[in-house]
N, C-alpha and C positions, 0 to 999 in steps of 0.2 A: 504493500500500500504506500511505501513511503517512497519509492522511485517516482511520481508521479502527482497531480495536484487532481481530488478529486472533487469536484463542485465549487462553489464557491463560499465563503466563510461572510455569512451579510454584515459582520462587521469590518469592511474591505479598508486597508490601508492607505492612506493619504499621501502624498508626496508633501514637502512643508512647500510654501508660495515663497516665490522669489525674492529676493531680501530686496528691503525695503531702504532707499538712500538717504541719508541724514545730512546733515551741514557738516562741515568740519568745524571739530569746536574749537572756538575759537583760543589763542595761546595764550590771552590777557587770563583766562580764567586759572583759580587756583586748583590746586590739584584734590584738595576738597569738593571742590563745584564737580569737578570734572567726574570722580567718583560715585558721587548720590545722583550722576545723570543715568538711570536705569532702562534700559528698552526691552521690551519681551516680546516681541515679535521675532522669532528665531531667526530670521535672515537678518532681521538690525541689530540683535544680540550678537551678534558673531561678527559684524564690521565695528560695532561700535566697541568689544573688546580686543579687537586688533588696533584700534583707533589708540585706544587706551594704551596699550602694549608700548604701541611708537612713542607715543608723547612721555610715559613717564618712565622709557626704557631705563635713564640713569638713574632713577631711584629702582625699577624693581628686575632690571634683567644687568647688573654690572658686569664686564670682562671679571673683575675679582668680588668676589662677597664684601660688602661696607665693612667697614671697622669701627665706623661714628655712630652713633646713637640712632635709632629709625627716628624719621617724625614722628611724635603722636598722632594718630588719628583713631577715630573712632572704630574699634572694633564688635560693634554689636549685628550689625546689618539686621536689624531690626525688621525690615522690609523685603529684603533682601529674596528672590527665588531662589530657593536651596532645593526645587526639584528638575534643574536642568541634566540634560547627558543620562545618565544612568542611575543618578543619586536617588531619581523616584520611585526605585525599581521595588524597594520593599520598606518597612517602616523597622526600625530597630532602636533598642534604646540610646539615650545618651549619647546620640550621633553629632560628631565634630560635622560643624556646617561647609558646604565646600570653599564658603567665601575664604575662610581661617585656612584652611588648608593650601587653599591657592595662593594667597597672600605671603604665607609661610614659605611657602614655594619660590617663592617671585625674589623673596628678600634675603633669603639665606642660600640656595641653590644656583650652580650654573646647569646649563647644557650639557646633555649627556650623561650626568654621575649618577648613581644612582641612591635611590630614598628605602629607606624600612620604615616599616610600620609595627612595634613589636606587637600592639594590642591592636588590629586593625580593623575588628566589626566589622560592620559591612561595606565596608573598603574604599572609604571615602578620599583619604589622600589617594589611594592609590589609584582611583581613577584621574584625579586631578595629575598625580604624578605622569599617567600615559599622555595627559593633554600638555602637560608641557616639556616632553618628550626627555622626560627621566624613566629608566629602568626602575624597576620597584620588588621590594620584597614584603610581604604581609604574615603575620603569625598570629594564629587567634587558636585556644583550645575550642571554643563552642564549633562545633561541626554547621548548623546553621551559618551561624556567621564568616567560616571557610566559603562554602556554597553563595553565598551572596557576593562574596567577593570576588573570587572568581568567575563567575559571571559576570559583574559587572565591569570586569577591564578585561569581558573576550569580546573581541569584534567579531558582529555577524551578519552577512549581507542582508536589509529589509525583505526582497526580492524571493529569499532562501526560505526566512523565518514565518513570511504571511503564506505562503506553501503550504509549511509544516503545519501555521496552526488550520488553514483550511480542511487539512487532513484530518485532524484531533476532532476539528467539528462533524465530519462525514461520518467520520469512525464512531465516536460517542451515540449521536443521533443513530446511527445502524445498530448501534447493540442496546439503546434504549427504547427502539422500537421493538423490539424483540416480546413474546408471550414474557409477562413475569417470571414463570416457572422452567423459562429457560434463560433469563439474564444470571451470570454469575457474578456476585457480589464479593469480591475477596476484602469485608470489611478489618481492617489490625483489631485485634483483640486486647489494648490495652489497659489499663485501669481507670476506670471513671468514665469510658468515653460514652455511654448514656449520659450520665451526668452532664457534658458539652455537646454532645449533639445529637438533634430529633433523630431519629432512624428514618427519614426519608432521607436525610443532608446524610446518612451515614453512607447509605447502599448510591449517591450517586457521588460524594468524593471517591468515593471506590472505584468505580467505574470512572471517574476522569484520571482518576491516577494509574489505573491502567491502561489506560489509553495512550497513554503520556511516557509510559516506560517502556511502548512498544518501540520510542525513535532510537532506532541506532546511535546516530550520530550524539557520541556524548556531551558537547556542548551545546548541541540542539536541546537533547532533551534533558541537560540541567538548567535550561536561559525558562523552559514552561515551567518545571520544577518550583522555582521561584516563583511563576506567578501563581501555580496551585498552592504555594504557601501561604501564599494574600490571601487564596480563598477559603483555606483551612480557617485563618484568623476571621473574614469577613464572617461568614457563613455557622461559625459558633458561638454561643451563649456565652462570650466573652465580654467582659464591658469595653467595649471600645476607650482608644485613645489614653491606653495603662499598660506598664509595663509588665506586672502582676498579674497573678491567675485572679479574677472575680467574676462569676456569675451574674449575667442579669438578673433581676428579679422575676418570681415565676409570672406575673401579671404581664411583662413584657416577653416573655417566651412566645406566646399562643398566635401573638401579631410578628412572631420573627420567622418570615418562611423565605428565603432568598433562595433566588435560581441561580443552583450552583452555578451552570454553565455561562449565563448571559454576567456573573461577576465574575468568570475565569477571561471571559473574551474579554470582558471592558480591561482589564488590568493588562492582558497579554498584549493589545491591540497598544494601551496609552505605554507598555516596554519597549513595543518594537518603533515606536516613533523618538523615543530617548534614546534604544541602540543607534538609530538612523543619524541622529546626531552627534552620538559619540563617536562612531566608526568615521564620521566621514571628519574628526574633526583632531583625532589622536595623530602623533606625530608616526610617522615611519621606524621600524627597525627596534622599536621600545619593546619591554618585555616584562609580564608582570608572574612573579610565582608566590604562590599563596598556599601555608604550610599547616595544617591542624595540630599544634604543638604546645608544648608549656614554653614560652619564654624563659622561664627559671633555669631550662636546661640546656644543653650543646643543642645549637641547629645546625643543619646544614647547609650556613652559608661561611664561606671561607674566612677565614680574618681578615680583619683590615679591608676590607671590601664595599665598602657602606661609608657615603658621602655626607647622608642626611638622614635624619631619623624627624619625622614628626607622625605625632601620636597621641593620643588622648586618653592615660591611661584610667585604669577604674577610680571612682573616689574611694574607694575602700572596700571591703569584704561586700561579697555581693548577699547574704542572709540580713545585712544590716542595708546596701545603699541601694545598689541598681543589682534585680535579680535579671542577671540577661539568661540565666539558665529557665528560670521559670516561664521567660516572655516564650521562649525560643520552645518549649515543650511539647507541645499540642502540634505544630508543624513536625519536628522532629518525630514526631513517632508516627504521624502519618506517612512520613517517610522511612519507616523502617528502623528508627532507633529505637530501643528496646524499653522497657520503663527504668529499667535500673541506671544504663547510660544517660537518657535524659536527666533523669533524676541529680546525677552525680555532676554534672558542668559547675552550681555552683559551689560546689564542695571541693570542685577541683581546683577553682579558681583561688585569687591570690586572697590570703587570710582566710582560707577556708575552713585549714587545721589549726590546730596549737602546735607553735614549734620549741614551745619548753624554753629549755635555755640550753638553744645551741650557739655555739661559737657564733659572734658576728664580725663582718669583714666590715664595719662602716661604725661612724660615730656624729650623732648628730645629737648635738645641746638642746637645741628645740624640741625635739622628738622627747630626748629623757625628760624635758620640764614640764613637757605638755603627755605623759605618763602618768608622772606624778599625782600631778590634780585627777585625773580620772582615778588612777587607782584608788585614792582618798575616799571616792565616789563608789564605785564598781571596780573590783579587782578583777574579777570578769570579762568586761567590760575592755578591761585593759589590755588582757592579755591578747584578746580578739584584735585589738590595735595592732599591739606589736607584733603579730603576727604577720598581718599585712604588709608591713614595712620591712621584716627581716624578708619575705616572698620578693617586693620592691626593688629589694637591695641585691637579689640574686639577676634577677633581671638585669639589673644597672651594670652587673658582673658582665653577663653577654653580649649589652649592648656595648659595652665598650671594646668587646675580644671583636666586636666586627666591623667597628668604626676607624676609620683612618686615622690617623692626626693631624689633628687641622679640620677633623669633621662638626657639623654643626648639630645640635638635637633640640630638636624643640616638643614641650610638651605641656599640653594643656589640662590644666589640672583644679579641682576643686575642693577648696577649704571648706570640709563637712564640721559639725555638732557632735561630739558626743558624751554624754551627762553632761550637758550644759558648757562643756569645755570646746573652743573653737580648737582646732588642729590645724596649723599654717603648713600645709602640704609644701606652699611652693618654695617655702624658707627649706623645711626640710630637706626636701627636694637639692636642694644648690648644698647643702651641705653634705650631706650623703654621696654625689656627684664627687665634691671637690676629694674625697676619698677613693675616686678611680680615675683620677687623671684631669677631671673638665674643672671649668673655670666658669664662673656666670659671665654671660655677655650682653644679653637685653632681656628685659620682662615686660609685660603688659597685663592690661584688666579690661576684662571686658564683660558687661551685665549680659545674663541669659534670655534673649524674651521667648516667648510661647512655648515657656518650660513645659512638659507633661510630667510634671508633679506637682504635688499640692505645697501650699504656701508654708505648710506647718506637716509634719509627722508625726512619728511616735517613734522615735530610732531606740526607746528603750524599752519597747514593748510593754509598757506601763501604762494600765488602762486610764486616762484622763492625763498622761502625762505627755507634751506637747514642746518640737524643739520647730525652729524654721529650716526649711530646707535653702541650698542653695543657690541664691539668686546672681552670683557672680562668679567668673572663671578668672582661673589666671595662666599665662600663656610666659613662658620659664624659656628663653634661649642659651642654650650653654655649649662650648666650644671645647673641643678634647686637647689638650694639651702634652701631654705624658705619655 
């Protein structure tokens, strides 16, 4: 079936319209003006950031990396489209915006070297990275977050992909016409999954996920993959717009009946018009590999091989900040991870154990002072800290065994609450650092908008007990020395 395009898919693919020509802006304006002048019309978007390109080459493309301080300028992009290229391909937690990444890119990178991203989710620098034609490397334990990634920096012809899903529609519709008693339903048998979804949503994600594993071609059919992921998340009795497992309420169950298919197409159809953009818009010759691994330990990438590291690592233990194992669940084991493996991502992840008191390679004043007060509080509490940070510190171990000298790393990071005690990540951060060779070289701040978390939590799981979550990043450059 899949040599071949059978019928047509009535949700048919678009060519974008012709780019649209703008004035040259003019060069009395300041480089501020120039920035908040935003176009979304994909052919004006694409002259008017080449336009950009040109004009502020000397601050953001140097023959050498600046050594002077960056301007300030506002790093919020408040307004900002953060779903251009590939970036809208799936929704994941705590996702570094492309703006930060690209900027990051512009100011600290040349041409050609290559970027890591130790914690890389769903692989936002490293799409940015192929568009300004850096080689890239990506490391993330969640197997979800691998798949995202990966897909999103594989270029795939429009031409090739609206084929395939044309096929996925013939296919599906032919076996759901089919007598009941002869559709085969190979629904996963995992735990709960009554619990998240009616049994009609159950017997047709089934039937579209086997539909979908018929394509050979394996980048083919991990680019649907992903968007049957959207529809696992749509399509279940999850509360939208959360990172966390929650239940709608049952009052709203009875009114939640979505057609798998017509949300598998909408999503597939709004992928393959981002692929369309991304491919045609990555530089030549780039190369993105993306690894399912622990950071903490050896990878397989050489030493001293890695130009640029930006990244945006967890704000802490994922049972306490951002559960990306819990988001990532319910996809994952429709895809065949097991309940025990899903289950375990954020266990695996950094500050997941206790690490007692093993030897540590780092020494940071902040860290021990800001222990203190919490242990005073919760000794518990604490130790779940320093956990994180002795995990932190093994990381910082590998990223330095792969980074040149002279490489730059930039990482955006956020000062969480806990027992009432703030933790300065980014102080820490540059201290911890200057213990494997790097030096501080620039910081920034920038406010978070259209957080999806709430203004307040409960980080100590103390019923009426109530901290604020955080509403500001800080954005840590540091240069390896040693």
């Amino acid at each position: 079936m899949w040599g071949q395009t059978q019928g047509v898919c009535p949700l048919s693919h678009r060519s974008p319209a012709p780019p649209v020509l703008h004035p040259v802006v003019p060069p009395q304006r300041s480089l501020r003006q120039m920035s908040d002048m935003l176009y979304y019309s994909l052919g004006a978007m694409r002259m008017h950031e080449e336009r950009l390109r040109e004009q502020m080459s000397l601050l953001y493309l140097p023959e050498a990396v600046q050594e002077e301080p960056v301007v300030d300028q506002d790093w919020d992009y408040a307004t900002a489209n953060t779903k251009t290229h590939t970036h809208g391909f799936h929704t994941y937690p705590a996702m570094m915006i492309p703006q930060v990444a690209r900027r990051l890119i512009r100011l600290y990178a040349r041409p050609h070297e290559t970027l890591l991203d130790p914690f890389c989710g769903s692989g936002t620098s490293l799409v940015e990275a192929r568009l300004a034609g850096l080689n890239a490397y990506g490391i993330d334990l969640n197997p979800l977050a691998v798949l995202l990634a990966r897909v999103k920096t594989t270029p795939l012809p429009a031409d090739h992909l609206q084929a395939a899903l044309s096929q996925i529609y013939e296919r599906y519709r032919q076996l759901r016409s089919l007598p009941e008693e002869e559709q085969i339903h190979r629904i996963p048998r995992f735990f709960h999954i009554d619990y998240w979804f009616a049994p009609a949503i159950q017997r047709d994600l089934a039937l579209l996920r086997d539909v979908i594993l018929e394509i050979p071609h394996q980048p083919t059919r991990e680019f649907f993959l992903v968007a049957f992921s959207h529809t696992v998340r749509e399509c279940s009795y999850t509360r939208k717009g959360e990172f966390k497992l929650y239940r709608i309420p049952l009052e709203q169950q009875h009114n939640h009946q979505p057609d798998v298919l017509a949300v598998f197409l909408a999503k597939a159809e709004a992928n393959i018009a981002g692929m369309t953009q991304f491919a045609s818009e990555i530089k030549p010759a780039t190369w993105v590999q993306v690894f399912q691994a622990d950071t903490r330990q050896r990878q397989p990438i050489p030493d001293e091989s890695v130009d640029i590291v930006v990244t945006s690592p967890p704000y802490g233990d994922s049972h306490t900040t951002v559960a990306y194992g819990q988001f990532s669940r319910l996809s994952l084991q429709w895809l065949g991870l097991s309940d025990e493996e899903a289950k375990s991502i954020d266990t695996r992840a950094l500050g997941g154990k206790d690490t007692g008191d093993s030897q540590r390679n780092y020494q940071s004043r902040s860290l021990e002072d800001t222990l203190s007060q919490i242990t005073s509080r919760d000794k518990r509490r604490a130790k779940q800290v320093r956990a994180f940070y002795d995990d932190f510190a093994l990381c910082l171990k590998e990223i330095t065994r792969v980074c040149r000298l002279g490489a730059r790393a930039c990482f955006v990071v956020g000062n969480r609450t806990v027992r009432g005690v703030k933790i300065p990540t980014d102080t820490i951060l540059v201290e911890m650092a200057q213990c494997f060779g790097w030096r501080l070289r620039d910081t920034f701040e920038r406010r978070i908008p259209n957080k999806r978390m709430p203004l307040q939590n409960s980080p100590s799981n103390v019923p009426g007990e109530k901290g604020e979550t955080m509403t500001r990043e800080h954005i840590v450059v540091l240069e390896k020395e040693v």
